[in-house]
Structures are given as C-alpha cells and as structure tokens.
N, C-alpha and C positions, 0 to 999 in steps of 0.2 A: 733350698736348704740355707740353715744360716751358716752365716762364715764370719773372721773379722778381717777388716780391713789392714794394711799395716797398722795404723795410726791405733787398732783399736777398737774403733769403731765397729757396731754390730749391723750387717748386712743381711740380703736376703736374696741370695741369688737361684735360678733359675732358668737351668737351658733346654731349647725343645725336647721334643721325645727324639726326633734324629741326631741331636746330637749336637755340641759346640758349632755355634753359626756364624758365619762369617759378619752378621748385622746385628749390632748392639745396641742396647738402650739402657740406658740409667735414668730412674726414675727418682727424685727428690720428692720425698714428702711433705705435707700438710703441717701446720704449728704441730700438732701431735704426733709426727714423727710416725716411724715402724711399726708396725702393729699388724692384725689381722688384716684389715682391710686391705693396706696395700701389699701383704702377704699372697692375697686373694687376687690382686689386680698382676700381681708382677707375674706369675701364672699364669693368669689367661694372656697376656698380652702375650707371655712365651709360644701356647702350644697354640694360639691361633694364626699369629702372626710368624710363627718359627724363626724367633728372634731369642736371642741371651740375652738376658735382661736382668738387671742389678737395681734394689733400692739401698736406702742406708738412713742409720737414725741422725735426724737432725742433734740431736741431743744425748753427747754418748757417754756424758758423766750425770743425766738426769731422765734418763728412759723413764721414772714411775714419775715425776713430776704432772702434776694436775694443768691443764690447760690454763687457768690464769698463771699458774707458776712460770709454764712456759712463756706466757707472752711477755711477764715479767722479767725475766731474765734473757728475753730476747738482744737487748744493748750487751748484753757480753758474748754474744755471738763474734764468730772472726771470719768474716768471708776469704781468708785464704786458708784456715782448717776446713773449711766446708768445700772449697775448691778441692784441696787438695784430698778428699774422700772423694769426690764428685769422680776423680780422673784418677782415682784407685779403683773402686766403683766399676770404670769402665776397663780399666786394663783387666781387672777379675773376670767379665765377661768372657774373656781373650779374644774378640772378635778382630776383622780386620779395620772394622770402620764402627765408629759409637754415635748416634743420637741422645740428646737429653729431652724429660720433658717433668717440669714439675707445675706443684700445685699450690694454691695460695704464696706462705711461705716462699716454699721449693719453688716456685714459679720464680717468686724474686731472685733465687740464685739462679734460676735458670740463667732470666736476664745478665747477671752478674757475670754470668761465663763464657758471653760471649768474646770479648777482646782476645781470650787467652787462645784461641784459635782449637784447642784441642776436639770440639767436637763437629759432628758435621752437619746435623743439623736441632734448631733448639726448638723448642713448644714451650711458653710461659701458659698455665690454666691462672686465672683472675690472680698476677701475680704482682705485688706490691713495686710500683711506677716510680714510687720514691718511698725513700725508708720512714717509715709513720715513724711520727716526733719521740715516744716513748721506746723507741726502740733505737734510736740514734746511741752507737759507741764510738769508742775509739778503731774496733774492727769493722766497723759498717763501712764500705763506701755509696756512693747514690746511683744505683743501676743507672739514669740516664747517665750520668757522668761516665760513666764506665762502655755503653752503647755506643759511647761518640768516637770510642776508642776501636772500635771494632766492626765486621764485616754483617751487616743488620738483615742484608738477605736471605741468609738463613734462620730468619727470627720467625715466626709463628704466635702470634698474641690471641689466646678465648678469653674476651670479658663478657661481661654483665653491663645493662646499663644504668641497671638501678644498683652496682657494687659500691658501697662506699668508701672500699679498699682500692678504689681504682676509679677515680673521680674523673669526670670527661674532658675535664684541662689537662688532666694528666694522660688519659689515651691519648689524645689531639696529640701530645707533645712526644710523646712515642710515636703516636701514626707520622708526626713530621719530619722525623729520622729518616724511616724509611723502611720501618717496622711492617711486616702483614698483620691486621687487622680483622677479627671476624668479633661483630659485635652480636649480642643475643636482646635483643629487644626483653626490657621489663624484668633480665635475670640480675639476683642475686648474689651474693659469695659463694662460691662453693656448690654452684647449682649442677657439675658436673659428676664429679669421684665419689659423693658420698653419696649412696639412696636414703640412708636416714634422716638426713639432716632436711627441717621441712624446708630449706632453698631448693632442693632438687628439685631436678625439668626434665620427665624422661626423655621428653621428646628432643629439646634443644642438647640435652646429654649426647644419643645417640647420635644426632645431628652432625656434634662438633666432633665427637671418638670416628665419622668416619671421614671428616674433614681432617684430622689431627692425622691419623695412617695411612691415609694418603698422601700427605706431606710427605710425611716421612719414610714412606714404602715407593718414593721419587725418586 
C-alpha cells in the first residue's frame, strides 16, 4: 500500500500475509524511482521471503520527471534527505531489525548508509562507487569516503564487469575496504531488477537474488 513518509515522501509498503515481521527491508530504487516495477518486486520479496518491506521515491518533488530529467537534477540531490527517508522507510516497516538493498542509483545510497550504523545489513545492486562527475552537489558526499567511516562487513556488492557505472578501479578500491564482492562476468547496468531492459541476465539475475537472501536471510 502507499503511505508517506514523515518528510512526505511517497512510499510503498508491504507486510506478509502473516502479518508485521519482525525482519525488515528497505528497498532504494533505481534513477526512476517508485513505480510499478519495484511496486511488483517489494511484494514478492514480502510474501516470499515473510519480510515487511518498504521502498520510497528517490524523487518526491519530481515523481513524473523524465529519466534524463532525472539524472539531470541528480547534483541537487541531499544524501541526508534520502537517508533520512531511508531510516523512516525502515521505522514504517515496524520490524525489530532493518536490511537495506538498492539498485543502481539506490545502490549508491545503499553504500552511503553505511557509517550511520542504523541498518543491519546492506546489498548495493551495480551501485555508483563514486558520484559520476555530473552529479556532484553540494548534498552529495563520495560513498567511498563515507565507507571508510563505517563497519564494511556488512556490505554485499553485485556488479557487472562490463558496467561503466562501476568501472573496475573503482570495484578493486571497494573490494580493498573490505567490501564482499560478487562480480557477474560480461554483465551490464542494470542487468538484474529490470526484465525489460535489454541488459538483463536471467540467469546471472537469479544467480545473484539467491546470493542477495541469503545474505540477508543470515
């Protein structure tokens, strides 16, 4: 169901069929924010996995915004509004314990939320290693900077090796944190969350969704 956030912000939460779970997850979306799709995903993650699960719009003063729009106005993003949806997000769950995992974008905030200690454990899908140059703000900080800050073992990294969003100087310098690592030989952006998009890999998809809940089902 949708709900908003304090701040506002439009959400979509979703608790099993048993009922408020004690194991939460906040899902961060893709540049495109809310939508069916992850409408679709925060759902099944709920009644398979019998988890309360919560997404939220990247962009909650420009939900109809056009994908270049978006990545346009990406530098006015504030990584501590989006935090703080991130960890509204999971309080809505009401669970006793929160996971995060997001996706390109969302991936990069995943990263981002580590230091603050609030979740327990994180999943980045091919999520931005440093903030591409066109998106640098005043609200952006640089995920690794912010890594260095915080407890990396519960990090979880799915890239691609052919992602250009995630260039392999930039895994290396993740993997040398202390980051987990699972590389997908020959994949793309995006080759996991969307079936439309021609990057998709069903097989390396599958692969890593049952690498990813296991992690997190730890």
């Amino acid at each position: 169901m949708r709900i908003r956030l304090p701040s506002g912000t439009a959400a979509e939460l979703v608790h099993p069929e048993s009922g408020r779970s004690k194991h939460g997850l906040v899902v961060i979306p893709d540049v495109m924010g809310l939508r069916p799709l992850f409408d679709h995903l925060v759902y099944r993650i709920a009644q398979e996995q019998g988890w309360s699960v919560c997404a939220f719009e990247l962009y909650p003063d420009g939900e109809n915004l056009r994908v270049d729009e978006r990545l346009a106005a990406a530098a006015d993003l504030c990584d501590n509004r989006i935090s703080d949806d991130a960890f509204a997000a999971a309080r809505a769950t009401g669970a006793e314990f929160t996971d995060v995992i997001g996706f390109c974008m969302g991936g990069m905030y995943v990263l981002k939320s580590v230091p603050a200690g609030y979740f327990r454990r994180h999943c980045s899908f091919y999520g931005m290693i440093r903030v591409p140059e066109s998106w640098l703000g005043v609200g952006q900080r640089e995920p690794l900077d912010l890594l260095r800050m915080g407890e990396v073992s519960s990090v979880l990294a799915i890239v691609g090796t052919d992602d250009v969003w995630t260039p392999p100087d930039h895994v290396d310098e993740l993997e040398d944190l202390g980051v987990k690592v699972i590389r997908y030989k020959g994949a793309e952006h995006g080759f996991v969350h969307d079936p439309s998009r021609p990057a998709h890999r069903p097989d390396d998809a599958a692969d890593a969704w049952v690498r990813v809940l296991d992690w997190l089902s730890d």
